[in-house]
C-alpha positions, -999 to +999 in steps of 0.1 A: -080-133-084-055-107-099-026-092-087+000-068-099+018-042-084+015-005-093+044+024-079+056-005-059+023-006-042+012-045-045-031-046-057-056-080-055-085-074-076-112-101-060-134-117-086-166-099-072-155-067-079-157-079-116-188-093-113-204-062-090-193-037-123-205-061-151-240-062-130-241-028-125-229-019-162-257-041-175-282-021-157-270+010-175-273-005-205-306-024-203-290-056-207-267-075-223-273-069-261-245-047-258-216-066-247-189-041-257-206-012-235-207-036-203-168-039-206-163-004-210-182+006-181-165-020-157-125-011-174-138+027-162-155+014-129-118-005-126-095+027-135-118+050-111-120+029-077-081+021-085-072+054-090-098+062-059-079+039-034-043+050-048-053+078-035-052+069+001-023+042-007-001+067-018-006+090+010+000+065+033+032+053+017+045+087+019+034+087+056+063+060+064+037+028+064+037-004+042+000-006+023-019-027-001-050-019-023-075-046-019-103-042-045-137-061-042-175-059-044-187-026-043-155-011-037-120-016-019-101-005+011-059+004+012-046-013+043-022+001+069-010-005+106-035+003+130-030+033+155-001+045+130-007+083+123-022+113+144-058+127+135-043+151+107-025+124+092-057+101+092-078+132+082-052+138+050-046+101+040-088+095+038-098+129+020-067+120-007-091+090-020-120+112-027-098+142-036-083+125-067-112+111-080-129+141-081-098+158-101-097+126-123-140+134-129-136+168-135-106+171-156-129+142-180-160+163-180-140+195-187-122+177-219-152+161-234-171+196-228-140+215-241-131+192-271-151+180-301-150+142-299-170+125-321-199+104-311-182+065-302-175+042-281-145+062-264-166+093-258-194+064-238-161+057-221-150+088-212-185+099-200-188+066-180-155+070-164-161+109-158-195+098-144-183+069-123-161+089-107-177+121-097-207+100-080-185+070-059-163+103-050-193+123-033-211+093-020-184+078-002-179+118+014-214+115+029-208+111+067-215+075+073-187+057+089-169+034+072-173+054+043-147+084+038-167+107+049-178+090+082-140+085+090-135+121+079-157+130+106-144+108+132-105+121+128-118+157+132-139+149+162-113+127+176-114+095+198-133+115+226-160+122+203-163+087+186-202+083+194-215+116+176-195+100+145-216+071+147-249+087+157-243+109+131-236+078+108-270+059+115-293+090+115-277+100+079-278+066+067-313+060+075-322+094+058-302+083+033-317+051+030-352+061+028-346+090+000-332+059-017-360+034-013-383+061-029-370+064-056-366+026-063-330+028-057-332-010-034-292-016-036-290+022-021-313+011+006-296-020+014-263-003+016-275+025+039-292+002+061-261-018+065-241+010+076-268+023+099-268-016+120-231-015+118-228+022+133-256+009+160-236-023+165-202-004+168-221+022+199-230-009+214-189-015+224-163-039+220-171-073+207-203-063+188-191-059+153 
């Protein structure tokens, strides 16, 4: 387990989060004859979901609440109190994950398409970390609660409206789940099949999740 804190904002790395990346940069690589490339993609993978979740820690430190960036296996979360902030608040503190991820993505792909680098290991970086960043941005926007985008939905609907988030969650996860299954993609289909039992479990009330 690592820990350090960064703008006074204390961040646990869990081992599996280091294992998940190495996994999922030796894919990308076809294996592990390239040992170097692995590391890079999981320091990008690392830089990305950090800078991903500062994103929502820092909003909610300058909301008035204490936080923490937890990251582990296939992602992380940012904690805060429960039943702290209003709807716009929650809507603005979730989009700010996404939000400067994307800008982080963009501003990459913009200087590698803008600047002559040479053909090395720091321009497989810079694509990986450009790359990395642009897709974990727009999938965790897709409406499927608890991704961002399912509790985007949610705090613009509003408590009343809770079910049509998670309705909304399951039907789009399924879809989401299939398109995924084929085209061989089976961790996809895990995933989205996952979030479709919890949004069913979650409409079934209190108790069930």
């Amino acid at each position: 387990m690592f820990r350090f804190r960064l703008f006074g904002i204390p961040v646990t790395v869990l081992p599996w989060f280091w294992i998940t990346l190495a996994i999922i940069g030796s894919q990308t690589v076809h294996g592990f004859s390239d040992l170097f490339r692995i590391v890079l993609f999981v320091l990008a993978g690392f830089i990305s979901v950090l800078v991903h979740e500062l994103g929502h820690a820092l909003t909610i430190k300058k909301f008035g609440a204490p936080t923490e960036i937890v990251l582990q296996a296939f992602g992380g979360f940012a904690t805060y109190p429960p039943n702290r902030f209003n709807r716009l608040q929650d809507f603005l503190l979730t989009a700010a994950g996404p939000a400067i991820q994307i800008v982080l993505g963009l501003v990459i792909f913009l200087l590698i398409r803008t600047v002559d680098l040479p053909d090395s290991m720091g321009l497989y970086f810079l694509k990986v970390l450009s790359g990395i960043s642009l897709f974990w941005a727009f999938i965790n926007l897709v409406p499927v609660f608890p991704l961002d985008g399912g509790q985007l939905l949610n705090a613009m609907l509003g408590p009343k409206n809770k079910k049509i988030t998670h309705i909304t969650g399951i039907i789009v996860a399924i879809a989401l789940g299939l398109l995924a299954l084929k085209f061989g993609f089976i961790f996809a289909t895990f995933f989205m099949g996952y979030f479709a039992y919890l949004n069913f479990q979650i409409l079934q009330g209190p108790g069930r999740v």
